[in-house]
Structure formats: structure tokens, C-alpha cells
C-alpha positions as CSV (number, residue, x, y, z in Angstrom):
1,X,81.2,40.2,84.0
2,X,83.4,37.0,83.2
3,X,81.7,35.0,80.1
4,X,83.9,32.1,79.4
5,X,84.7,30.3,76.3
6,X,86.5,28.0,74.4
7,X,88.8,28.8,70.8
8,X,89.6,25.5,69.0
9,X,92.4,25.6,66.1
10,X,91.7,23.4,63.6
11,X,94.7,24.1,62.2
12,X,96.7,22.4,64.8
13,X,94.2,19.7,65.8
14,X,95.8,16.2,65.1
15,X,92.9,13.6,66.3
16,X,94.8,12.2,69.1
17,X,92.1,11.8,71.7
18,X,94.1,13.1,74.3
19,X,91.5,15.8,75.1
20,X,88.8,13.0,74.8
21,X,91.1,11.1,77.3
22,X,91.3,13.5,79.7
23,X,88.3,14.4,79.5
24,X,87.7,10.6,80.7
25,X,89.6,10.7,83.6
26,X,89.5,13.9,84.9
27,X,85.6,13.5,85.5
28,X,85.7,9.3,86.2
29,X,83.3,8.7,83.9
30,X,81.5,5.4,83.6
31,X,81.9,3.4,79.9
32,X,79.3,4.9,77.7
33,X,79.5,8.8,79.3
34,X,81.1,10.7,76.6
35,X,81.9,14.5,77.0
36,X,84.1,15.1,74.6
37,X,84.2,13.5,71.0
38,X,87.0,13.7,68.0
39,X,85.5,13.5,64.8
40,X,86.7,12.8,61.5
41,X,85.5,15.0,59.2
42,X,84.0,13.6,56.0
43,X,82.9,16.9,54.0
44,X,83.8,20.5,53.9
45,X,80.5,21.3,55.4
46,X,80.9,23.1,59.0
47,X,77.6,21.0,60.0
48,X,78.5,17.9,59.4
49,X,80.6,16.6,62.3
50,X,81.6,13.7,60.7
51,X,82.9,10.0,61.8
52,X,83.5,8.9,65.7
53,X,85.1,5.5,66.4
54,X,83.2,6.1,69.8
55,X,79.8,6.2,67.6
56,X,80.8,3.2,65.4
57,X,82.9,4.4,62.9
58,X,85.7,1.9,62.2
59,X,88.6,3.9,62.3
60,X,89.6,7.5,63.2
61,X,92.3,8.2,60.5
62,X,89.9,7.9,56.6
63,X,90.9,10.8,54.7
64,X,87.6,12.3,52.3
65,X,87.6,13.9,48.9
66,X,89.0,12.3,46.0
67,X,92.3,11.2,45.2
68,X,95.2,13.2,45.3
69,X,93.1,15.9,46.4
70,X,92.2,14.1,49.7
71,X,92.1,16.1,53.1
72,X,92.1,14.6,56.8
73,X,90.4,17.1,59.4
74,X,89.3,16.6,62.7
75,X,86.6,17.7,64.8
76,X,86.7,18.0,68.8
77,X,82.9,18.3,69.7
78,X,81.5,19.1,72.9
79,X,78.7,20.8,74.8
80,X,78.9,24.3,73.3
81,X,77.9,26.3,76.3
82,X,75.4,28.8,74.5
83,X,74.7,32.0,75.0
84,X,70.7,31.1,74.1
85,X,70.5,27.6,75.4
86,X,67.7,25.5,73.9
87,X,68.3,22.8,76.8
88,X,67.6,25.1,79.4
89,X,64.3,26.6,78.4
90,X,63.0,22.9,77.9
91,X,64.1,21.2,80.9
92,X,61.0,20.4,83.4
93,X,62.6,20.2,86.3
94,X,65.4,23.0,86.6
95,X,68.2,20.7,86.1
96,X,69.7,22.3,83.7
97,X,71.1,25.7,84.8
98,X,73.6,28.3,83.2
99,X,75.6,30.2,85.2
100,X,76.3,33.7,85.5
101,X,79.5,33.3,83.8
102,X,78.1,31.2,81.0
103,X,78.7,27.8,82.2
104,X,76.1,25.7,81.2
105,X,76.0,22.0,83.4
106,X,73.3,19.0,84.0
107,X,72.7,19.4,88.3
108,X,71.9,15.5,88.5
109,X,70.0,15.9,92.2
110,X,67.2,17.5,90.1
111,X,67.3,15.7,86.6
112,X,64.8,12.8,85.9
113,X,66.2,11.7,82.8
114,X,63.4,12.4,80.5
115,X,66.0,13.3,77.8
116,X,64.3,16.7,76.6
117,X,67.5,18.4,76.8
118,X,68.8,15.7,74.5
119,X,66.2,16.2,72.3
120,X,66.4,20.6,72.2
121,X,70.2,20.5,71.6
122,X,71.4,20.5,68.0
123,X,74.4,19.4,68.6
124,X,74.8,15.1,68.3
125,X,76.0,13.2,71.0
126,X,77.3,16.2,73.6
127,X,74.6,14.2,76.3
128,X,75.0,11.0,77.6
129,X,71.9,9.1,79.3
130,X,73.1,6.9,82.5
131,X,70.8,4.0,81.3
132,X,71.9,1.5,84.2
133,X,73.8,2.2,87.4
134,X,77.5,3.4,86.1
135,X,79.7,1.0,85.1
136,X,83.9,1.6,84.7
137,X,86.5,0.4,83.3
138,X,88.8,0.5,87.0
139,X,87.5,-0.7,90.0
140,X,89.3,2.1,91.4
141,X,88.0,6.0,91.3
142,X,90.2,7.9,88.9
143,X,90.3,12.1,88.1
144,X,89.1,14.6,90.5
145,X,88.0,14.2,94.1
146,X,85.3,16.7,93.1
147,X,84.5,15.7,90.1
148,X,80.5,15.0,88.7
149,X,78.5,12.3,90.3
150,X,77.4,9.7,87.7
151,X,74.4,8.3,88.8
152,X,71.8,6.0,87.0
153,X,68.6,7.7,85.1
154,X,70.7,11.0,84.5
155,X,72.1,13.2,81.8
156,X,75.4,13.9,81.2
157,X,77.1,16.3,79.5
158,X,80.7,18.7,79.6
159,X,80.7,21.4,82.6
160,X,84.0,23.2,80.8
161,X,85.5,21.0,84.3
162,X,83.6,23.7,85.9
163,X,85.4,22.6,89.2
164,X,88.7,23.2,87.9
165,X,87.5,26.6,86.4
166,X,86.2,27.9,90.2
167,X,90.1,26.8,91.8
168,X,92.0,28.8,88.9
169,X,93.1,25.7,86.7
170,X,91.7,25.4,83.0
171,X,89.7,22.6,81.8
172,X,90.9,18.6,81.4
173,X,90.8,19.0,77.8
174,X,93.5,21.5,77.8
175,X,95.9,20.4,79.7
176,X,96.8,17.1,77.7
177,X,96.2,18.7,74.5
178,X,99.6,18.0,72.3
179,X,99.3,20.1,69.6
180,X,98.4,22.9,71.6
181,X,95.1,23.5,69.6
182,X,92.9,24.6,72.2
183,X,92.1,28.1,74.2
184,X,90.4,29.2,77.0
185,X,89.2,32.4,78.8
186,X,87.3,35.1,79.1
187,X,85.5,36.5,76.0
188,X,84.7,39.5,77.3
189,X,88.7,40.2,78.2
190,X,90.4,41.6,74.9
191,X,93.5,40.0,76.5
192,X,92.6,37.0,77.8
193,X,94.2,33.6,75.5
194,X,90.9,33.0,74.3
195,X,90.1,36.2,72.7
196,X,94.3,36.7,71.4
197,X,93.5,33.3,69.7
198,X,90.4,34.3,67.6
199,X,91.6,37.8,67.0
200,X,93.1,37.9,63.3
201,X,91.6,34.5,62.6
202,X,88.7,32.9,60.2
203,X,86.3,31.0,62.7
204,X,83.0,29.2,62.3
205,X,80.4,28.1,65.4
206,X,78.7,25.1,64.9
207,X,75.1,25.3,63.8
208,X,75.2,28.8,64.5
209,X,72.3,28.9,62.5
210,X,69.5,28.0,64.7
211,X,70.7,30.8,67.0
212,X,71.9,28.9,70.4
213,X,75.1,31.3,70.2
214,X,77.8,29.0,70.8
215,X,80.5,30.1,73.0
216,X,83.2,27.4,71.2
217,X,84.9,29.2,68.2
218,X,86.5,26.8,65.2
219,X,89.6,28.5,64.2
220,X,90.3,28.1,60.6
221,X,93.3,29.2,57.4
């Protein structure tokens, strides 16, 4: 059985946003819906995600450690897609659903926006709460015709462009990704890009401690 997932080398990772920005577009989303986020790091420590511009930091480019030893490393975060998702056991309603090939997604005819799955996840910011009705920055729809509906009272959060996924294509992030830095596939496939890219290599999961069992690996030296 297919059980999709996502390789990310930090290695090659340069902080340009584009997978943030296509994120963006691809899915339409309204001003403060954020899938995907580029942190700055500002410690060694795999927990610690860091700076976002989109979550107030200043700037996206501050270097950390001390000088001339200083490092710059970045840190594309989204919805991790788990294996054990904490979101899913707490949701009320049934919104929340994983499907068979791992995809976890928010089905917004069913959520209420009581923000429990916000709550359960460990991982900061990967949910977005449509407060109001949606607001854009175009008055005209942008991305995919079948792309999520945004609607107000609802949580938000990556679907791995789930839609793109079902017709063959790989997810938003991907495609304008120009340091080539990400991979996608099927884990279970020993020769699918995905697993090629992590064989060999030093990884890390975020938070893989509290046992969610991320299905985003964090290629490392």
C-alpha cells in the first residue's frame, strides 16, 4: 500500500520562499492561511523551528552563533502528515481524516472550528483558523480550480496538494523549489525519489519524540 512522504535537504535549502509561495497560490489562500512556513533557524536544536517573518520576525536572513563561527539554516515547516496523528484522535466532529495512503487533511464541511486539532498538534503554526470570512490579496481567484475551500470558522492546514497527488503531479511546494531541496514519494517503494533521497543520509523528524511519527524527513551532512 502507497504511504506517501516528504524528504527535505537541508543541505540545499536556501530560504527563498518559493515553496511558501507556491504553496500560496496553488491553494488561493486568503491573507493569514499559512501552509507552509520557512524558518530561520536560531539554535542547533532540531526542536526549535526558529524565526518566521510571517510570525513577526523582522527579517528572514540573521545568522546565530557567535562570530566567525556564525551559521544560517533554514527550516521549511509544514503539517507533518503522521503516522499516529494526535489531531485526529481529538477532533469532535470527524473533520479531520487520514487517508489510506497517509494523507492527513482538515474536510471543512464537517469542521466547527473549535481549534482542538490546533491544540493536539506539536508542531507551531502548521493550522490556520479562518477567523472572519477570507480575505485575498487579488480580487481575482488564483491556483487550482480544485483547490481547498476557504471558508470562515474553519481550520486550515497542508493536504501534501492532495489534489495534485490523485492526477499524478507532485505537490506546489515542489515544483518551484530552486535549489531542488525537496522529495516526494512513496515510502514504502525502495525506488521511489523519496526513499533514494533519505537512503545514505543523516535525517531527523521533528519532535519525533512525542511519537506522532512524522512522515517529513530532514536531510542533514
Amino acid at each position: 500500500m502507497t504511504r506517501y512522504g516528504m524528504a527535505i535537504d537541508l543541505e540545499r535549502c536556501v530560504g527563498c520562499q518559493a515553496c511558501a509561495t507556491a504553496c500560496k497560490i496553488a491553494n488561493n489562500l486568503p491573507k493569514n492561511i499559512t501552509y507552509n512556513t520557512v524558518y530561520t533557524k536560531t539554535s542547533t536544536d532540531p526542536d526549535d523551528f526558529g524565526t518566521a517573518v510571517v510570525h513577526g520576525a523582522v527579517a528572514n536572513d540573521n545568522a546565530f552563533g557567535e562570530f566567525p563561527n556564525c551559521v544560517l539554516e533554514f527550516l521549511p515547516v509544514q503539517c507533518q502528515h503522521c503516522e499516529n496523528p494526535p489531531c485526529l484522535r481529538v477532533c469532535p466532529t470527524g473533520a479531520t481524516k487520514k487517508r489510506d495512503d497517509g494523507i492527513v487533511y482538515v474536510d471543512s464541511s464537517l469542521c466547527i472550528g473549535c481549534r482542538s486539532c490546533m491544540m493536539a498538534c506539536p508542531y507551531d503554526n502548521v493550522r490556520s483558523m479562518n477567523e472572519g470570512e477570507p480575505e485575498y490579496y487579488l480580487d481575482v481567484v488564483v491556483g487550482e480550480a480544485d483547490a481547498p475551500i476557504h471558508e470562515a470558522g474553519t481550520v486550515e492546514k497542508c493536504t501534501f496538494c492532495h489534489n495534485l497527488i490523485d492526477r499524478g503531479e507532485v505537490p506546489a511546494c515542489m515544483q518551484l523549489c530552486m535549489g531542488r531541496a525537496r522529495y516526494w514519494g512513496d515510502l514504502d517503494d525502495p525506488e521511489s525519489e523519496v526513499s533514494k533521497a533519505i537512503e545514505g543520509r543523516n535525517y531527523y523528524k521533528l519532535r519525533e519524540s512525542v511519537g506522532t511519527g512524522p512522515n517529513v524527513f530532514y536531510l542533514t551532512k
